[in-house]
Every structure is written in structure tokens, then in C-alpha cells.
N, C-alpha and C positions, 0 to 999 in steps of 0.2 A: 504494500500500500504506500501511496505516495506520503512525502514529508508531510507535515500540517502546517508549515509556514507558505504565507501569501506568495503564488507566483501568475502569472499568467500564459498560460500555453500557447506556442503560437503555432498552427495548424502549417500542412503542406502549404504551398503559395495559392492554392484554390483548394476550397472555397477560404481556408484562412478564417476556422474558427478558432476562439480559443476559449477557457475557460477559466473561473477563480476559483482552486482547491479550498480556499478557505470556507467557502459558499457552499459543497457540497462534503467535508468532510465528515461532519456531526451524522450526514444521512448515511456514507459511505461505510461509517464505524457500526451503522445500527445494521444495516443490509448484512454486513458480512459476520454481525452476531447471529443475525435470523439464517444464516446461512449455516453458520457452525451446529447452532442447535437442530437444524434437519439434518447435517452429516449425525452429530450424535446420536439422535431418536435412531436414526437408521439402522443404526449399529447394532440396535434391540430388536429388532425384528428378524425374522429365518426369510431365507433364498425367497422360498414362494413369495413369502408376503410381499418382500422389496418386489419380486418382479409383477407381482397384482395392482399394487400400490401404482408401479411406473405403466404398466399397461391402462390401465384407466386416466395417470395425469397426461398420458401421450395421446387417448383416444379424445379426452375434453379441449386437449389442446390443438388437436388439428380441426375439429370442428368449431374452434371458435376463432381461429384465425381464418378462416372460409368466411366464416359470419360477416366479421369486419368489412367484407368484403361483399357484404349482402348476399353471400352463396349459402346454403343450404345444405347443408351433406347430411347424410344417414347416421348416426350417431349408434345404431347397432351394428352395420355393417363397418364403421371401423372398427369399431371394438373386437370385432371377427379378426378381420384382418391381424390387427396388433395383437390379440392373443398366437395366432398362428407366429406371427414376426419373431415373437419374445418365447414362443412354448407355455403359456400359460395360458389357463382360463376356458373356455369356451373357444374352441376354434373351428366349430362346425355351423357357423353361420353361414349368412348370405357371404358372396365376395360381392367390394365395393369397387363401386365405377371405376373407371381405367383413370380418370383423373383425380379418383382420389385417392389413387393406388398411388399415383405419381406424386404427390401431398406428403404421403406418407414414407416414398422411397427420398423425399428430397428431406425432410425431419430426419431420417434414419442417418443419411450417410452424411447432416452437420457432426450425431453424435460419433458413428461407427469411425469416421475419418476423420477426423477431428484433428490428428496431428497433420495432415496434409494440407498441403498448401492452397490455399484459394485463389483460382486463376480465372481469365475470362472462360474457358472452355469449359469448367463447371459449374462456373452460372448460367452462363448460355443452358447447360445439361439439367440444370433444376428449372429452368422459365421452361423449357419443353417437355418436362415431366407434368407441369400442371395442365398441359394443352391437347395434350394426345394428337386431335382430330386438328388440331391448327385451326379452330376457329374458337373465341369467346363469347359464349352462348350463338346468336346468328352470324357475328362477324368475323371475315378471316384473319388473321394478324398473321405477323411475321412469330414464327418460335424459334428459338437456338439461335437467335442470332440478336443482336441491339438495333436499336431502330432506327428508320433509316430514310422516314418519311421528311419532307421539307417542312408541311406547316407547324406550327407550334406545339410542343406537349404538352397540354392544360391538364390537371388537376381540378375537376368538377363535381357539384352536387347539386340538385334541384329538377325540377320536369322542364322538360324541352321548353324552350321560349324564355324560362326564369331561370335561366342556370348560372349559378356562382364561382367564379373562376376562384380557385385560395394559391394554386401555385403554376407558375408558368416554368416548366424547365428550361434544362438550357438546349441549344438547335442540337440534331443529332450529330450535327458535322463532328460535336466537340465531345461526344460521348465517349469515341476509342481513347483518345488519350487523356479525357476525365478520368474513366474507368483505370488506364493502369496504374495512372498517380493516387487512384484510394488504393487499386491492391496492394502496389510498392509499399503501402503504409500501410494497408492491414496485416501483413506478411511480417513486416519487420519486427525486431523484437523493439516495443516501446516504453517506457516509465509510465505509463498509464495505468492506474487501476484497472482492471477487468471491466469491472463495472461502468466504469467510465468510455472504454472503450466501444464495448459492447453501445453505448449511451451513443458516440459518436459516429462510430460504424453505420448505426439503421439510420440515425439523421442523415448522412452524407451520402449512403447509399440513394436516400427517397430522395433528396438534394436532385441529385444528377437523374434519376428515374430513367433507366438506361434502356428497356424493355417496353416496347408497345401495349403490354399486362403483363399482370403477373408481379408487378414491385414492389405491393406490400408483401404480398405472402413470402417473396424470395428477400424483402429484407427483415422481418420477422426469424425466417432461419435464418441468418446471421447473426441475430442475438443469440440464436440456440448456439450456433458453433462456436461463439465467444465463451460463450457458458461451460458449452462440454470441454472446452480446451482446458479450464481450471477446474472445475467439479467434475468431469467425467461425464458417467453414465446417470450419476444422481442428477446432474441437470435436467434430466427428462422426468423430472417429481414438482419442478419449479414451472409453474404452469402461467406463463408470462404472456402469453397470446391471450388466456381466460382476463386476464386481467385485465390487460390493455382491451379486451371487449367489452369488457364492466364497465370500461372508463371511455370507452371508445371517442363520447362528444370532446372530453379534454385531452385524449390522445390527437386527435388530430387539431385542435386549437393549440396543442403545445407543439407540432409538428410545425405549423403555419408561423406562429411569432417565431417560433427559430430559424425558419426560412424568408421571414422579410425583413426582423429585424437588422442591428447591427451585426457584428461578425462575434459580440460574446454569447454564447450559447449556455451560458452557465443556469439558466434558469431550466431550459431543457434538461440537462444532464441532472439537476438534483430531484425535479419530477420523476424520470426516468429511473432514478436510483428508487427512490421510495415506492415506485412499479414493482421494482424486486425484491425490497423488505418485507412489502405485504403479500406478493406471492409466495415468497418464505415462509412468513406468519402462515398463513392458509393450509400452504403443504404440511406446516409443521404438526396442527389442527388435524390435516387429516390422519397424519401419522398417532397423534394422541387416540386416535379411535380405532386404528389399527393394532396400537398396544392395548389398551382396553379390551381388545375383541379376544386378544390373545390372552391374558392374563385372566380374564370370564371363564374361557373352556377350561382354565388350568385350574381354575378357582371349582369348577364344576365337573371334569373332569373323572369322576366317581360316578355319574347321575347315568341312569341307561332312559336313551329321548328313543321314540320314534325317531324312525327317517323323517314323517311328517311336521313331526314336532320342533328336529333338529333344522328343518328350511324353514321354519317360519321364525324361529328366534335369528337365525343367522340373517334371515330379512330385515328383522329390525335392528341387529347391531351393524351392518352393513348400510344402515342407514342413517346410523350417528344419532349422537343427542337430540332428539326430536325433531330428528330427521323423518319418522316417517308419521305423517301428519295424522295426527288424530291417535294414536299409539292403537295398539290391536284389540279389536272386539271378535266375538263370535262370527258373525258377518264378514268380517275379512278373512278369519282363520279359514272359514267355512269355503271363500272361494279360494283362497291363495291353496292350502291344504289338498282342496277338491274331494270335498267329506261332507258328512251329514251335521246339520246343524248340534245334534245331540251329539258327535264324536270331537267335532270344535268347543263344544261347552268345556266337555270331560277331558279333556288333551287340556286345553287352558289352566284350568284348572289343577291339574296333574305339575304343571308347569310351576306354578303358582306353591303350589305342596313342598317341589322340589327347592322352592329359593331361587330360581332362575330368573322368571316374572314377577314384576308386581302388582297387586292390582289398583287401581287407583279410580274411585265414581260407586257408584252402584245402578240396579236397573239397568234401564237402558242406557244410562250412563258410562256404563262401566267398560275400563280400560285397560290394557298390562301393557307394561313398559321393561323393558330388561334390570335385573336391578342392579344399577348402575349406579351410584350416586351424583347427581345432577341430571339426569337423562328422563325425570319425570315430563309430565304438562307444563306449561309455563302457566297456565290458569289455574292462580293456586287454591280457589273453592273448592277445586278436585282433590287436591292435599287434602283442606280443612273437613271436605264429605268423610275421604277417609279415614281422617284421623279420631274423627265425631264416632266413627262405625266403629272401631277399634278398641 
């Protein structure tokens, strides 16, 4: 990590951004805490889990960098896919479209290759993995190659007639040799925090918007391959696309002031860094319920469940702390189960006998929840029924 005394960075000769360390170190320090503690958590978990945990942040994270982009993808059929990728989980799903095969072969080889060099010819290979058919949705573009048209690159959003220009690139004349004075610089070893780089990298990449489509998604991986270069494979747990979709309206308003402002860019980069702290925080969250889930059966571990029994508790701790909305009634046991309502009561129940469930309401009310402490209702007259009944 860099000093913490004030300097200012001053970028290649274009675009010639630089930043003030002073301005993002505080966030810098916090990020690479949230960072440490999902290397630790990790450490507590078995083979399977880490590779369940990273199949699932890999499957929310490619469909939510599609999103950003107003695309749409199958969210089981990646999931297919990425189990098959990684050997875990369910891999006898549907297969996903050829372009989101391609999504997911260009995520894979930021983490898989990671120590290799970044060159036009791989990017060119990731913008033509997202395109298959050479056309985006009706229109044809150019793939595998940078763009090469005369009139301007606009950067737009609005319905035909009202459209809003936020970023005008530069002519493509000036792309070939934009592009190899970023790679010269993404390749080199630099003083740069990760974080910061990685921060730099996706702005300067969109900066230049080298590709007819395809430049968010291909510079999105780029953050990933910054990432995997210093965290590895755990970078695929750090789900930064989800995030930046959460945040989508200030990810691209913090994109836009960094590309008309002046040439400091320091405001982008400590947004940017706090993008990774809280996807940190998150992953880390989901890890805490991964260890929970583990330390449950081990807690229980003695208890002989049904098969039936043993998938509908695994439903709800698979669904985190009040994660699954409403906690479980007869009703739901009855269809998720696929049994008779009198076998749902008596199974519940049985649950309930063992210390696994709690119950929580009465009548129609009535709910079980794993017993987890904190994982009840948030509606606490369902404590106070219970506690009333008790």
C-alpha cells in the first residue's frame, strides 16, 4: 500500500489523470480490512463450501453486470453453467446462451490467467466472446477488432428524439495507440494500490471506449483481473458488478464527473474504493451464514431428519437470517416437501422437538425459523405471542 503522505500522481501523458493518496487512504485502509477478514472467514470453511460460496458470487455477478447493461440473462442457467465450470452444485441444468457462455468464458480467464499479460489481442478475444453472432440485439457491429467507424462514439441514455449525450469518446483514429499506452501501463509493475489501480484501469479503459459494444462489460473484467492478480481465486467471492448494479444511477454519474471534469480523478477513485469495502462487507455477511450453516449441522449433527425434512431446513438456512420471507409454515413445508398437509404439521413439528426449529406465532400464525440466534421475525409481537404462550 502506498505511503500516506500527500502526493499527487501524475498519469501516462493521456489522459493525464492523477490522484490525492491523502483523499483516499482512510477508504483504502478500510477496503483492504474488509478484505482481510473474507480471506480469514475463508479459511473456516471446507473445499465444497469455498467452491459453492464462489459459484453462486460468480453466477450473481455475471448477471448483474448484463443488467447494467439492460440485458437480461437466465440466472439458473448460469448457475448451470458455473457449477459444471467449478464441479460443484447442480450441473445438470439448462446450458446458457452462447453469449452468455462467452460472459462467462471472459470472467473465467480475468481469474484463470491472471498472471498473463493483457494485450490488444485479448481484449479484442473477450469483446467477441460477448457477441457470438456479430450483431447486438438487431445491429451488426464490428467484434474482435476496435472500432473503426468515422462518426463520433456517444455514450447515451433516453428514447429516440430525447437522448442524452454524458460522454463523447475520442475519434477511433486515436484508439490503436490510446489502447497500447493504457496497456504499456496496465502491464507495468506500478506503486499503485490494487485498489486504486483496478479504480483507474475501468475509468481509463471507458475513457477511451475502444469497442463498438461491449465496454462496460469488458471493462468490468478488468476490475476482476486486477483483483485476481492480488486475491487470487477468492476475488470471485467479491461480487463488484452486484454492487456497482445496486449503485448503478451513481456509478455512472461518478463515471461522467470523472470524465469531464478536471484531470484529478480523486473523487472517483475513493467512491470506487468504498464499491469494494462494501462488496467485502457483503461477501463477508454471506460467509457468516455459511459458517452458521456449518456449525448448525455440527451443532445437530446427532439428530436423524428425513431427506424431506433435511431440504427444507437447508432451504431456510440457505436463505440466511430472514432470508426467507415469512419463515416456514405448514403451507410451504407442504409444497416445498411435496406431502400431505398432516405429514408437514408432524415433520415440523418433529423439527421443532429436535431443537433445530423454532417456533414462533400461533394458529394461523405460526412460524419456524432455524434456531439460530438472530434469525427470528423482525416483527417482534411474534417474539412477544411467543413468549406470552411459553
Amino acid at each position: 500500500m502506498p505511503s500516506t503522505h500527500s502526493f499527487i500522481w501524475q498519469a501516462p501523458t493521456w489522459p493525464g489523470m492523477h490522484y490525492d493518496i491523502v483523499q483516499v487512504s482512510a477508504e483504502l485502509a478500510r477496503a483492504h480490512r474488509a478484505q482481510g477478514v473474507v480471506e480469514g472467514k475463508l479459511a473456516g470453511l471446507g473445499f465444497e463450501q469455498r467452491l459453492e460460496l464462489a459459484a453462486e458470487a460468480w453466477s450473481q455477478d455475471a448477471v448483474a453486470t448484463a443488467a447494467i447493461e439492460g440485458e437480461r440473462i437466465n440466472l439458473t442457467a448460469v448457475r448451470s453453467s458455473v457449477a459444471r465450470r467449478l464441479g460443484v452444485g447442480n450441473q445438470e441444468g439448462a446450458n446458457a446462451p452462447r453469449n452468455v457462455e462467452g460472459l462467462l468464458d471472459i470472467m473465467d480467464d480475468a481469474v484463470l490467467q491472471r498472471a498473463e499479460p493483457l494485450s490488444n489481442e485479448r481484449l479484442c478475444a473477450w469483446q467477441a466472446a460477448l457477441f457470438p453472432t456479430g450483431y447486438s440485439g438487431m445491429t451488426k457491429i464490428l467484434v474482435g477488432a476496435y472500432r473503426e467507424h468515422a462518426e463520433p462514439m456517444q455514450v447515451v441514455s433516453g428514447r429516440l428524439g430525447r437522448e442524452r449525450v454524458h460522454y463523447e469518446a475520442p475519434s477511433s483514429a486515436r484508439v490503436p495507440a490510446d489502447m497500447q499506452q493504457f496497456l504499456d501501463w496496465f502491464n507495468a509493475t506500478t506503486e499503485h494500490d490494487s485498489l486504486v489501480k483496478a479504480a483507474l484501469a475501468h475509468l481509463w479503459f471507458e475513457t477511451i471506449h475502444p469497442f463498438e459494444d461491449g465496454n462496460g462489460r469488458v471493462g468490468r473484467v478488468l476490475i476482476d483481473l486486477v483483483l485476481a492478480r492480488e486475491n487470487g481465486e477468492i476475488s470471485r467471492l467479491i461480487r463488484i458488478s452486484q454492487r456497482l448494479l445496486d449503485k448503478r444511477r451513481d456509478y455512472y454519474e461518478q463515471l461522467e464527473r470523472a470524465q469531464h471534469g478536471d484531470l484529478d480523478v480523486s473523487a472517483w477513485v475513493l467512491w470506487f474504493v468504498e464499491q469494494v469495502r462494501v462488496s467485502c462487507e457483503e461477501a463477508s455477511s454471506v460467509m457468516d451464514a455459511a459458517l452458521g450453516k456449518a456449525l448448525f449441522w455440527i451443532d445437530h449433527r446427532d439428530k436423524v431428519l428425513t431427506t424431506r425434512q433435511r431440504k427444507v431446513v437447508n432451504l431456510l438456512l440457505d436463505a440466511g437470517p430472514r432470508g426467507f420471507e415469512g419463515g416456514m409454515n405448514t403451507r410451504k413445508y407442504e409444497s416445498v416437501g411435496g406431502t400431505s398437509r398432516a405429514t408437514a404439521s408432524r415433520e415440523l413439528v418433529e423439527l421443532e422437538n429436535m431443537g433445530i426449529l423454532e417456533k414462533v406465532g400461533a394458529g394461523r400464525s405460526t412460524r419456524y425459523y432455524p434456531s439460530i440466534p438472530g434469525w427470528g421475525p423482525e416483527d417482534t409481537s411474534l417474539v412477544e405471542t411467543k413468549s406470552r404462550e411459553g
